[in-house]
C-alpha positions as CSV (number, residue, x, y, z in Angstrom):
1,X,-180.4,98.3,278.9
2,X,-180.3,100.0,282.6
3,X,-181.7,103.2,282.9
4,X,-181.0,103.1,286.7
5,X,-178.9,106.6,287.9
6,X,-177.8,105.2,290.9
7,X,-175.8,102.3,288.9
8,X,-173.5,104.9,286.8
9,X,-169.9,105.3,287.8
10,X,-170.1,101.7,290.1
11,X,-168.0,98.6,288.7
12,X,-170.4,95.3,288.0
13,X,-168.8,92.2,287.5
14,X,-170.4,89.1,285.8
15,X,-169.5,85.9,286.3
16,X,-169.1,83.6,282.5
17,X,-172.0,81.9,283.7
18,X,-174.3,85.1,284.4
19,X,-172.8,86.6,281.0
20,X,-174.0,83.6,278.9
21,X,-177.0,83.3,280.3
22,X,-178.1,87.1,279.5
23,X,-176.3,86.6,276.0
24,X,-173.6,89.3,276.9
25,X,-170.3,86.9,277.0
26,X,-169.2,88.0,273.7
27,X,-167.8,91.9,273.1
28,X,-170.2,92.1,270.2
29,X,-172.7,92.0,272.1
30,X,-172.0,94.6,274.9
31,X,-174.3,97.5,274.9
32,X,-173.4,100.7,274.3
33,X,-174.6,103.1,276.9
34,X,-173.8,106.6,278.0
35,X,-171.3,106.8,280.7
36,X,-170.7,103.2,281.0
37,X,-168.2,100.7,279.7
38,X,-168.0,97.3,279.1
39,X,-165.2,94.6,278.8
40,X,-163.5,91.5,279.6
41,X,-161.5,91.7,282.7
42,X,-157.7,90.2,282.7
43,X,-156.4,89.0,285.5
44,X,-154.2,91.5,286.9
45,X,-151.8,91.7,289.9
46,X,-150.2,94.5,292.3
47,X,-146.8,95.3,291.4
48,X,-144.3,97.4,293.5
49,X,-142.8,100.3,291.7
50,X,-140.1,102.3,293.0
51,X,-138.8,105.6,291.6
52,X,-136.0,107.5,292.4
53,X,-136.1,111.5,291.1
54,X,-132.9,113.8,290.9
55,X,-133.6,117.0,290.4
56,X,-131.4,120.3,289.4
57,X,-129.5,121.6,292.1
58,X,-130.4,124.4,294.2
59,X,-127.6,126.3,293.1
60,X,-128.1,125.9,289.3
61,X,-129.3,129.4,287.8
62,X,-132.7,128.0,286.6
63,X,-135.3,127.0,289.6
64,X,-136.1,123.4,288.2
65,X,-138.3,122.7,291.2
66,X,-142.3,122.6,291.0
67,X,-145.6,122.1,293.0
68,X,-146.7,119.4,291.0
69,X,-148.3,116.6,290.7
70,X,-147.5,114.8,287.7
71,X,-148.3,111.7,286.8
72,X,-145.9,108.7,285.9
73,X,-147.8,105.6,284.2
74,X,-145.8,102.4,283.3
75,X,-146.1,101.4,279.2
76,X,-145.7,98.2,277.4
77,X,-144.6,100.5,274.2
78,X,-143.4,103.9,273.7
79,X,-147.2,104.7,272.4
80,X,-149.1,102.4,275.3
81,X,-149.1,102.9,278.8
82,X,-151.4,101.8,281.7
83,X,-153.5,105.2,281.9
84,X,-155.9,103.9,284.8
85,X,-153.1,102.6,287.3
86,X,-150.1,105.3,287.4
87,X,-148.2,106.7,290.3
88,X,-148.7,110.3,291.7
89,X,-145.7,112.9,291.9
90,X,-146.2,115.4,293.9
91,X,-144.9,117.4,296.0
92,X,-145.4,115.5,299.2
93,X,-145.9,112.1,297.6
94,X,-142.8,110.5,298.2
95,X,-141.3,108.9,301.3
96,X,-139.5,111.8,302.4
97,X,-143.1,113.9,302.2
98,X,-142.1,117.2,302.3
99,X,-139.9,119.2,299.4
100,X,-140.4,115.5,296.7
101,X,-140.0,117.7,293.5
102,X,-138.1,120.9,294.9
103,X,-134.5,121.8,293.4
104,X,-131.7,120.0,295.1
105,X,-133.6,116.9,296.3
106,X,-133.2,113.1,295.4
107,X,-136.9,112.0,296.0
108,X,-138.0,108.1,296.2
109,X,-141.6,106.9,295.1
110,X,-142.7,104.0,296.4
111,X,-146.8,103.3,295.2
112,X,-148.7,99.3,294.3
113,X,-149.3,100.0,290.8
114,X,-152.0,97.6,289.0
115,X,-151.4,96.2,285.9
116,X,-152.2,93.2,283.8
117,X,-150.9,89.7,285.0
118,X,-148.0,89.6,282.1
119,X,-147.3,92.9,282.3
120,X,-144.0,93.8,281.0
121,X,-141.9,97.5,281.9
122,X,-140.9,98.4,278.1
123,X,-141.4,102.0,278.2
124,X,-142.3,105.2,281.0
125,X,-144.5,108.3,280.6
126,X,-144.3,111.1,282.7
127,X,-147.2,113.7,282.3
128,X,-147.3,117.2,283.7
129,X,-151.4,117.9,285.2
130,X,-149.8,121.3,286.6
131,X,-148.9,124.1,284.4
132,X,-145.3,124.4,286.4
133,X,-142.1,123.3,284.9
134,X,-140.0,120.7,286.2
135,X,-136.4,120.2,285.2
136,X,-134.7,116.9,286.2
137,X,-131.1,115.4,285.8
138,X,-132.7,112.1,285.8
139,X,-135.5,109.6,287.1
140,X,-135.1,105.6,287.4
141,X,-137.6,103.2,287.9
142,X,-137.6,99.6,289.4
143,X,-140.8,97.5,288.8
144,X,-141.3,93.7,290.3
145,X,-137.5,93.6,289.4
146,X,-138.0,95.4,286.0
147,X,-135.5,98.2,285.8
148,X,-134.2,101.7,283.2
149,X,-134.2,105.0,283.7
150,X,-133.7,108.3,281.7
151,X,-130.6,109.9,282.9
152,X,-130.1,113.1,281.2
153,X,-131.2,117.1,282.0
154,X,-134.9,117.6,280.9
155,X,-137.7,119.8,281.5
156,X,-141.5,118.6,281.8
157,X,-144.2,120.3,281.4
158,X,-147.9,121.0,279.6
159,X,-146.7,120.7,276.3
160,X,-143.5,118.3,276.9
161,X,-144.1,115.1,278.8
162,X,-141.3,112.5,279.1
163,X,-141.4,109.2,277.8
164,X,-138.4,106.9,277.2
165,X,-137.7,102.9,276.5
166,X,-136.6,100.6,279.3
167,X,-135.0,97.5,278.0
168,X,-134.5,96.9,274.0
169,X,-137.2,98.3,272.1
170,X,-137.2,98.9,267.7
171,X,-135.9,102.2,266.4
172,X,-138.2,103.4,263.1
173,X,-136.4,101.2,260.5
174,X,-138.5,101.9,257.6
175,X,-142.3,100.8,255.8
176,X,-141.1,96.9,256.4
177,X,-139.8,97.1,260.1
178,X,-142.1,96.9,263.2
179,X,-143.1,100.9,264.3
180,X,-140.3,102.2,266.4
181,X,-140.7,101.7,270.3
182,X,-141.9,98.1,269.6
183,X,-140.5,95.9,272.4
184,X,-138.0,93.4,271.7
185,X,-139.4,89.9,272.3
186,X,-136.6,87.6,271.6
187,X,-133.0,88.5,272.5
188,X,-131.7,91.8,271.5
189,X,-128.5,91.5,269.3
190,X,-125.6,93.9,268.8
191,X,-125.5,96.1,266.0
192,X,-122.3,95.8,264.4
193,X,-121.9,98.2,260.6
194,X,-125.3,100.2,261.9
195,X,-125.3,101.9,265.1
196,X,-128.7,100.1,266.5
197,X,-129.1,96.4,267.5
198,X,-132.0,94.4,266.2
199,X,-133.9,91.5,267.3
């Protein structure tokens, strides 16, 4: 146990060899400590992510433009996203960095995002951490060649975030199937006498 002030909110990494030695290589064996956290650390890797944001236009009756920010984090399900590592949009975030989420615009993101080494893009989440709403015709997202997007009319805010699938993800298919937004890992087939696919 470290009682030491100075060491809260700093990062300390162990090496196996240092971890084994003190007897701490195992999870069960982590200490629980106010305002500290332990774990193993994956390897991880920087991955580009682009996103492109239409908004309403200017001339629709209902201003769908905001201040911002919200925040957009990249999921492996519908239910688990990377909550540490996410990209920023706001109102000057975006290449153009002036106007990013004002009515009328087509905004690109372009941020390194952090993730796991075998990350994969099954799933977005976008958040609202503003109290504005934001109406968009639709956002897409590209990801170390990972692509999908949600193109339809919808409104963000507080109480609404967006999240949507990217690829082929499980539908709820009853007590026996796998919960819905589980991503597909074999190859997706076509439904044929039920609307959904399956794999």
């Amino acid at each position: 146990k470290n009682d030491d002030v100075s060491r809260r909110g700093r990062c300390v990494i162990w090496s196996i060899a240092s971890a084994e030695s003190a007897g701490r290589a195992r999870p069960d064996s982590f200490l629980e400590q106010p305002e500290a956290f332990s774990g193993l650390r994956r390897p991880s890797k920087l991955a580009l992510v682009i996103v492109k944001v239409h908004t309403v236009p200017a001339s629709d009756r209902s201003d769908g433009g905001s201040n911002g920010p919200f925040k957009l984090n990249a999921c492996v399900t519908l239910t688990s996203c990377q909550e540490r590592s996410s990209l920023e949009l706001s109102a000057t975030s975006c290449e153009e960095q002036a106007d990013c989420l004002s009515s009328g615009t087509q905004s690109h993101f372009v941020h390194n995002m952090a993730v796991p080494d075998d990350f994969k893009l099954h799933a977005v989440r976008v958040v609202a951490e503003t109290e504005d709403d934001w109406t968009i015709f639709g956002i897409s997202i590209n990801m170390d060649e990972e692509s999908g997007g949600y193109n339809q009319r919808v409104t963000i805010n507080k109480n609404t975030p967006l999240t949507f699938s990217i690829g082929c993800v499980t539908e709820d298919g009853g007590p026996d199937a796998a919960a819905s937004g589980t991503p597909c890992l074999t190859k997706c087939q076509e439904g044929k006498e039920s609307v959904y696919g399956w794999c």
